[in-house]
N, C-alpha and C positions, 0 to 999 in steps of 0.2 A: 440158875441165875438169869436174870433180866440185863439184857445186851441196850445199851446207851445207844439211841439213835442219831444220827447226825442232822443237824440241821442246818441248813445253808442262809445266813444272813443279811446274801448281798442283794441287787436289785436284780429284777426280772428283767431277762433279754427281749431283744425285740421279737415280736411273733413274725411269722411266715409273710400275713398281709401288710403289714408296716412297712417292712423293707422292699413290698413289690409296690408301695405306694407312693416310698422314697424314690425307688428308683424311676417311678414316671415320668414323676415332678421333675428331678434333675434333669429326664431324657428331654421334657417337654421344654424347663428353659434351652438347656443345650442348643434344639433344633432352632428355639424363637433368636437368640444370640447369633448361631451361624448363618441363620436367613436375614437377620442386619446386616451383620460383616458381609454376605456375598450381595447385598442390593448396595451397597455403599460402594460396596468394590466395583459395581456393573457401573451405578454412576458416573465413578469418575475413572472408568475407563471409556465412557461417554463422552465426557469433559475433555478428558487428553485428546481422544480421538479429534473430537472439531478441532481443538486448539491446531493439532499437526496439519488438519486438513486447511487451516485458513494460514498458517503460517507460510507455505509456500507462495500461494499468491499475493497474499501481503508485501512479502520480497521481492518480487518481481513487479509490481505494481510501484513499489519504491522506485527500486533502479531506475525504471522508467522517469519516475519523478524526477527523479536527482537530473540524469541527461538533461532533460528540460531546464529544470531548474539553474544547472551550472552552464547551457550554452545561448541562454536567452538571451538579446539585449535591444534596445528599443528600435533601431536603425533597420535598415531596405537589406543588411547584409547577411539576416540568418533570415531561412526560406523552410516552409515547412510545407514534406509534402503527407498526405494518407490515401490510402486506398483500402476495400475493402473486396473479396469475394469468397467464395467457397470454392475449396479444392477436395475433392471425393467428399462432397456433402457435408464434409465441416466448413465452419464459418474462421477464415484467416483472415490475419489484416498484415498491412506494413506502415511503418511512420519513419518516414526521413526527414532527419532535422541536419541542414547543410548550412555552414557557415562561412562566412569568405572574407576575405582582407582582400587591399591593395598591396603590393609590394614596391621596391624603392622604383624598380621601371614602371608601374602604373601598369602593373598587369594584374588582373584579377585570378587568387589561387583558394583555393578549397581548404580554409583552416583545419576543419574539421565536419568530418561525415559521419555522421550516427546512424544506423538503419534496425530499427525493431521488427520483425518478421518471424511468422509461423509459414512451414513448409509440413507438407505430409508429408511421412517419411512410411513406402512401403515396408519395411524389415519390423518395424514398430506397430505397424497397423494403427498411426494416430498423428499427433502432428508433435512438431519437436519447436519451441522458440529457439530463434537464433537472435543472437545481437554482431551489430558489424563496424566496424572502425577503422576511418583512414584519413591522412591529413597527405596534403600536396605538400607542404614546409617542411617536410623530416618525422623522426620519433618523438611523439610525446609520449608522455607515462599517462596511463588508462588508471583512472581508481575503480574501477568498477573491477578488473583483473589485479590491481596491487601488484604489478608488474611489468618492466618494461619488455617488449616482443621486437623482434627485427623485422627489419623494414618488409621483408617479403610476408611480414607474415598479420601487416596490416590489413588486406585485402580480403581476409578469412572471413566469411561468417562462424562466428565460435558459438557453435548450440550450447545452451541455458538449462533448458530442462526439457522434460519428456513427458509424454501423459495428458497434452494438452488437448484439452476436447472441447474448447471454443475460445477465440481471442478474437475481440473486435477494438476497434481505433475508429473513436468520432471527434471532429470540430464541433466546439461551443461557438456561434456566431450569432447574435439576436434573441436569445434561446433557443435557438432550433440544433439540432443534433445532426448532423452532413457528414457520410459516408463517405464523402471523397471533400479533398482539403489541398491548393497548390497556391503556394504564394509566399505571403507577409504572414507574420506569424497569427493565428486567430485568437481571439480573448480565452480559450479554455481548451483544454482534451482532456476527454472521459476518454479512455484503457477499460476494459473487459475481458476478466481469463475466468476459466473454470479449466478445474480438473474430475471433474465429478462425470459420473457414467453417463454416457448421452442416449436418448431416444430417438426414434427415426419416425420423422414428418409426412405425411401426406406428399409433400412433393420430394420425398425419398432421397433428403439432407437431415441431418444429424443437428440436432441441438439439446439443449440443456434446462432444467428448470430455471425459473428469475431466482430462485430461496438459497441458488446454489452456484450460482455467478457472483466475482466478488469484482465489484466496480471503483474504478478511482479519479475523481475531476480534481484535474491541476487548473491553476489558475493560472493564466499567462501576461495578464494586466493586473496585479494586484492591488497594485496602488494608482492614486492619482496626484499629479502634481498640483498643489495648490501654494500658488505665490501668497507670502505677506508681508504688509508693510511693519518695519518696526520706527516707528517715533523714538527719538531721542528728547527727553523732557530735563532740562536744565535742573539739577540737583537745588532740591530746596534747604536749605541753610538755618531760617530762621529757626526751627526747635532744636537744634542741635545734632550733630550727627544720626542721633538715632533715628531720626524722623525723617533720614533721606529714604527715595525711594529705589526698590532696585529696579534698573534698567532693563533687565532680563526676566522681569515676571509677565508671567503670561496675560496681566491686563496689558501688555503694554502692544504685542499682538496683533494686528487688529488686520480682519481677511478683505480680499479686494471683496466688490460687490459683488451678489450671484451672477448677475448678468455678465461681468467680466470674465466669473469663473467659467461660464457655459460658451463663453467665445473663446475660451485656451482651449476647453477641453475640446472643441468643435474642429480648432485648428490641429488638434494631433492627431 
């Protein structure tokens, strides 16, 4: 008898080289995919990094501002002083901005003392900003601390931050840029901090690249006063209400002459 043979109907499997051809393919996007995700990833771990590195000085270049900004005011009574030098080859600066009242005896007292300062601090091996606060009239509340501190404890330099590897403080006067500053308050201060690793000078002080100093010019005359005259123009009647004019519109306005402007501004 003749035995029936079986025959298999279905489709052919993959061969040997098929599947090592798949598997390349797969292996090859694999690696091109992971080497996106890990360049993407390097990115913006780039990204963050500057962000964190300029968010520090950004802050402290604020504070600064804000001082200014909240103790300013046009009169002979707030005095402002800077100085500049290097202390172990870093470049430090200090800015005091001191304010004063009369009081009911006609004695002159110290509203309020601001002092910005970097000090090298051995243990640190770098320099440390300090900020300092005192008033001759009692406790005021510091918004810069969001807390009020006792009397003994106005006197403090309270260090700020650590890591400082260059701070300078100039007067804007003329445009010229003046390392040292005593008096009436000047039209502007540019503030200069880095925290970035410093290199050592020829004359064997420590500074920093310009790409990596993060700078900030306060304005200290922002504005200017300019008088004007306002006319009062007798309401015109004849078209009927609608047709009157308002007395507050800005044609009505009208500025002194330059020549008078440049003799106020000349007197301030």
């Amino acid at each position: 008898m003749r035995k029936a043979s079986i025959k298999f109907a279905g489709r052919r499997g993959f061969s040997l080289a098929e599947v090592l051809t798949a598997l390349v393919i797969a292996s090859m996007v694999l690696v091109t995919v992971l080497g996106i995700y890990s360049r993407a990833e390097s990115v913006s771990a780039t990204i963050t990094r500057k962000l964190d590195d300029s968010r520090l000085p950004s802050e402290v270049l604020q504070r600064i501002a804000e001082d200014l900004d909240r103790i300013i005011t046009s009169d002979t009574s707030t005095k402002v002083n800077i100085s500049n030098k290097f202390d172990n080859g870093y470049s430090t600066a200090q800015l005091t901005i001191t304010r004063t009242i009369v009081d009911s005896e006609k004695k002159a007292k110290v509203f309020e003392n601001i002092i910005w300062q970097t000090s090298y601090d051995y243990d640190a091996g770098g320099l440390i900003l300090y900020r300092h606060r005192s008033s001759e009239i009692g406790l005021l509340e510091d918004k810069l601390l969001d807390a009020e501190r006792e009397n003994w404890e106005q006197g403090l330099f309270v260090p700020v931050c650590s890591g400082v590897t260059f701070f300078k403080i100039e007067a804007i006067n003329g445009g010229e840029y003046l390392d040292k500053w005593s008096g009436r308050l000047p039209p502007g201060v540019k503030a200069t901090i880095s925290f970035a690793e410093p290199f050592e000078t020829l004359d064997n002080s420590w500074d920093v690249f310009d790409d990596q100093k993060y700078a900030r010019t306060i304005a200290i005359d922002r504005t200017r006063k300019i008088k004007f005259k306002i006319t009062q123009k007798p309401p015109d009647t004849s078209e009927g209400p609608e047709a009157m004019e308002d007395p507050n519109s800005l044609e009505e306005l009208i500025p002194f002459p330059e020549d008078e402007i440049r003799d106020a501004n000349s007197r301030r």
